[in-house]
N, C-alpha and C positions, 0 to 999 in steps of 0.2 A: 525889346526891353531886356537889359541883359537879368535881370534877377525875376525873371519870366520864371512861372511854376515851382517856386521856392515860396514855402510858407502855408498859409492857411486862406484857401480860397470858398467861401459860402458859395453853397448851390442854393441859388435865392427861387425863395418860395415866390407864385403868383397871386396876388392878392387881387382878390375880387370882391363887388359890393354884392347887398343880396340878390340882385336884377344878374348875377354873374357877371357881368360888364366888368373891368379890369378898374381897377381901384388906385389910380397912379398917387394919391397921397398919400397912403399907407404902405406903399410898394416902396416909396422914396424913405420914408421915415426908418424903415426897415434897413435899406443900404447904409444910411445913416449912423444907423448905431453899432452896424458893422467897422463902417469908416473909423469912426471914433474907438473903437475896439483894438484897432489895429491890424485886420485882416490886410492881407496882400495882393487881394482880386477879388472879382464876383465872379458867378458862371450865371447867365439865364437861358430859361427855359430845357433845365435838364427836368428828368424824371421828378423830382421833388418840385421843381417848377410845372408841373401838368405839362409840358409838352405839348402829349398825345392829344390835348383837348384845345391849344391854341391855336388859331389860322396862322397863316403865313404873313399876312397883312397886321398881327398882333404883337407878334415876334418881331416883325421890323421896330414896331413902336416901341416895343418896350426898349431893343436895342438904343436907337435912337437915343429916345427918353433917358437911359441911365448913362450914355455918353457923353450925353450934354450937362446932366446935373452932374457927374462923378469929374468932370473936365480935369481930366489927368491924376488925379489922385493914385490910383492904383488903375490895375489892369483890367479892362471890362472885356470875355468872354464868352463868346456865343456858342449854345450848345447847337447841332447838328443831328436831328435823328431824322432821316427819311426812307421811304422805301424806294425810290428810283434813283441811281447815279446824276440823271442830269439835275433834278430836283436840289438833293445834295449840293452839286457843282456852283449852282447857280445861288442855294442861300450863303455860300465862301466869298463867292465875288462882292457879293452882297453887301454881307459883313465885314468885307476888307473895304471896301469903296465908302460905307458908314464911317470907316472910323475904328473899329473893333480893335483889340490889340490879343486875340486870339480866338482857335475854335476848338472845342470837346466834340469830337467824332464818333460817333456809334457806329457798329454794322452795320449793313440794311435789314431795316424793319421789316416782320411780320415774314420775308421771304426768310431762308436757313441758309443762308449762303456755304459753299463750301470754303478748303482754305485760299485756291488759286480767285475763286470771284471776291472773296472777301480783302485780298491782299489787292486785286483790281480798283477795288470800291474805293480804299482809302487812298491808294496812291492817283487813283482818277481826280478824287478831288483836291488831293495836295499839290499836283500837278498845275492846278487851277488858281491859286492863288500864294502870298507872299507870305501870307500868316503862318504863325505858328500852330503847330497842330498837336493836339494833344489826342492820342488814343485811349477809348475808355472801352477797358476788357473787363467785361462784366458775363462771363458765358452762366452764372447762375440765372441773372435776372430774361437776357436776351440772348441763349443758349450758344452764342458762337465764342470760341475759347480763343484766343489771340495767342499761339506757342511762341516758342523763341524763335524759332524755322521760319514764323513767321514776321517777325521783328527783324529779322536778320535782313529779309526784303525790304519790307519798309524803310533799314537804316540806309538805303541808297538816296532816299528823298532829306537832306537837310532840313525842311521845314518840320520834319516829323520827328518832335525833339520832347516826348513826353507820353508819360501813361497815366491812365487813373485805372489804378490797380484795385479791381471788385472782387476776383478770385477767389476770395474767402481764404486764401492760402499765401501767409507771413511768407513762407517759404519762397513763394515767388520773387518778393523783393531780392533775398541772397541771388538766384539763381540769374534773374535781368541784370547786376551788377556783377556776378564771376564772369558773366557772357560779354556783355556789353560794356563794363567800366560805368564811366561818367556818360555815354551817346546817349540814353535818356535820361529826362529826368523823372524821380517813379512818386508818385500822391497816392495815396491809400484811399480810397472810395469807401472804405466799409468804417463809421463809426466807431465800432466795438474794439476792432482791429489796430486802429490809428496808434496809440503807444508802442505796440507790437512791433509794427510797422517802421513807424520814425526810431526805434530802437535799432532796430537791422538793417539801416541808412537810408529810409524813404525821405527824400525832400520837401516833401508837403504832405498835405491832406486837406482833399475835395471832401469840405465838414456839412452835415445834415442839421443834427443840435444847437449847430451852432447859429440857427436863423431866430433861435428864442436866447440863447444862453451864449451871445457872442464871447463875454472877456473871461469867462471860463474855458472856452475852445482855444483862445487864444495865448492865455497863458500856459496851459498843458504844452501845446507844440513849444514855446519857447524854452519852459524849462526841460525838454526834451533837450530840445537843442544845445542847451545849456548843458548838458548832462547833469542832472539834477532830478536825477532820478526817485530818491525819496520820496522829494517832494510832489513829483508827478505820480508817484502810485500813490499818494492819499488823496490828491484829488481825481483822479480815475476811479479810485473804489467809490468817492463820493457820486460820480459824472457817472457811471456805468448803468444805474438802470434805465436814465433817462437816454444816453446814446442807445440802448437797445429799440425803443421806440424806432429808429432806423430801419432797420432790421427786418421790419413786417412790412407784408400788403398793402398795407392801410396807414404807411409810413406818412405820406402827406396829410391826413386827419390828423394823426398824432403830433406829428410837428406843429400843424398849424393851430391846434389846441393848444400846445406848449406857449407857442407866439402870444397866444391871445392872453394865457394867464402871465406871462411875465411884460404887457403893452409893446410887443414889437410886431404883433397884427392881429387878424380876425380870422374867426373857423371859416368864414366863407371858401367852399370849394366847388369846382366848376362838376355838374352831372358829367357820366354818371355816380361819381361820387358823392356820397350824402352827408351830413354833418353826423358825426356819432350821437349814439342813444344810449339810454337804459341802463345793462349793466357792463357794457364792451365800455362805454363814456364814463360812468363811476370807478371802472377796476383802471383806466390810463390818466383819469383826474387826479387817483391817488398817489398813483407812483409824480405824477407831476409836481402836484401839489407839496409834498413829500419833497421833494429836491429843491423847492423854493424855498420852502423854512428851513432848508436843514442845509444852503449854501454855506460854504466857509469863506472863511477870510483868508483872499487870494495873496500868495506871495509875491514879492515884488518882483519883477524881470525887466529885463534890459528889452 
């Protein structure tokens, strides 16, 4: 797809009934109001999708599942986190043999790969299939840092034409772009960051928020794009406290709290995750709740 990794791609949340059991009516209703939003792709089963808590045999389905309902609309991407190479290898072919129209690569899990096994891992699996592959450097969250040293290898595999930039550091987008030009393309992974970001020529943004609060996510990146910038920092100062919910530990409770007050899903989360309580669920109700009533009237964009 030539307009692969340009725009605003949802890392879709997993919805689950209370039995934890996967929830595909809620899960679809959710894509839904994405579609209708305007986003430019899905990603499943990244971090904010629980991943770490899905079989392998769940991840097919949902793949599957959102293939079949999305039937071409936008781009449907499949996230990648495993701890073995062949494991990896094997859910690409997978994914490309379903139908997929990309996949979001993590390091290998749980192990600390150095930079030579780590630059192995990704290009073992790019090697493996047609898809497009997007690299997600996140060394805050899953402590392996993707340099430019190491991009430079990578840029030998054509299929490997993307980052989702976690870094925490705007700075990196200039730096991938003096290095590199146009050979990738860079999505900001961090919420808080994303204006930043799309300011100092990021392409897209892999959005968190945006699985409660789609046509606000939406229209922020365009009138970025738009340079129209004004009017993107009054709706950022408005959007900022609720993007930081990102941010934490406990990002997927938070979000899926958001979902459930604005009807685009349910707290339900897979153990060992628990539904929020007390006063941690009254002090993130507020700041939510607070952004509901106090949404503005969004500008028009092309």
């Amino acid at each position: 797809m030539e307009n692969l990794w340009n725009g605003v791609y949802p890392a879709i949340t997993t919805k689950f009934k209370d039995d934890q059991t996967l929830d595909l009516e809620k899960f679809t209703n959710n894509i839904d109001s994405q579609i209708e939003a305007g986003v430019d792709g899905i990603i499943l089963g990244g971090s904010l999708g629980e991943a770490s808590t899905l079989t392998e045999k769940e991840k097919y389905h949902l793949l599957e599942h959102s293939l079949s309902h999305v039937a071409g609309q936008v781009p449907v991407i499949l996230n990648i986190a495993e701890q073995a190479t062949f494991a990896a290898v094997d859910m690409a072919r997978h994914a490309e043999k379903a139908g997929a129209q990309g996949i979001m690569l993590l390091p290998p899990m749980r192990y600390k790969a150095d930079d030579r096994e780590t630059v192995k891992y990704f290009t073992d699996v790019a090697a493996a299939t047609a898809l497009p592959v997007m690299i997600y450097n996140n060394p805050v969250d899953y402590k392996i840092f993707v340099s430019l040293d190491m991009f430079e290898e990578l840029a030998k595999y054509p299929n490997i034409n993307a980052v989702k930039d976690s870094t925490r550091d705007t700075t990196n987008v200039t730096r991938m772009i003096n290095r590199f030009g146009d050979r990738y393309k860079i999505l900001c992974g961090v919420d808080t960051l994303a204006m930043e970001s799309l300011l100092m020529g990021a392409d897209g943004w892999v959005a968190g928020l945006v699985a409660a609060f789609p046509r606000e996510t939406v229209v922020l990146y365009k009138l970025m794009k738009q340079n129209r910038t004004a009017e993107a920092r009054q709706l950022f100062r408005w959007f900022l406290p609720l993007l930081e919910l990102d941010i934490h530990p406990k990002l997927v409770q938070y979000i899926k709290l958001a979902e459930s007050r604005t009807g685009l899903g349910t707290e339900h989360v897979r153990s060992p995750r628990l539904v929020l309580e007390g006063e941690e669920r009254t002090k993130i109700l507020k700041i939510i709740d607070h952004g509901i009533a106090s949404r503005p009237e969004l500008p028009k964009v092309e």
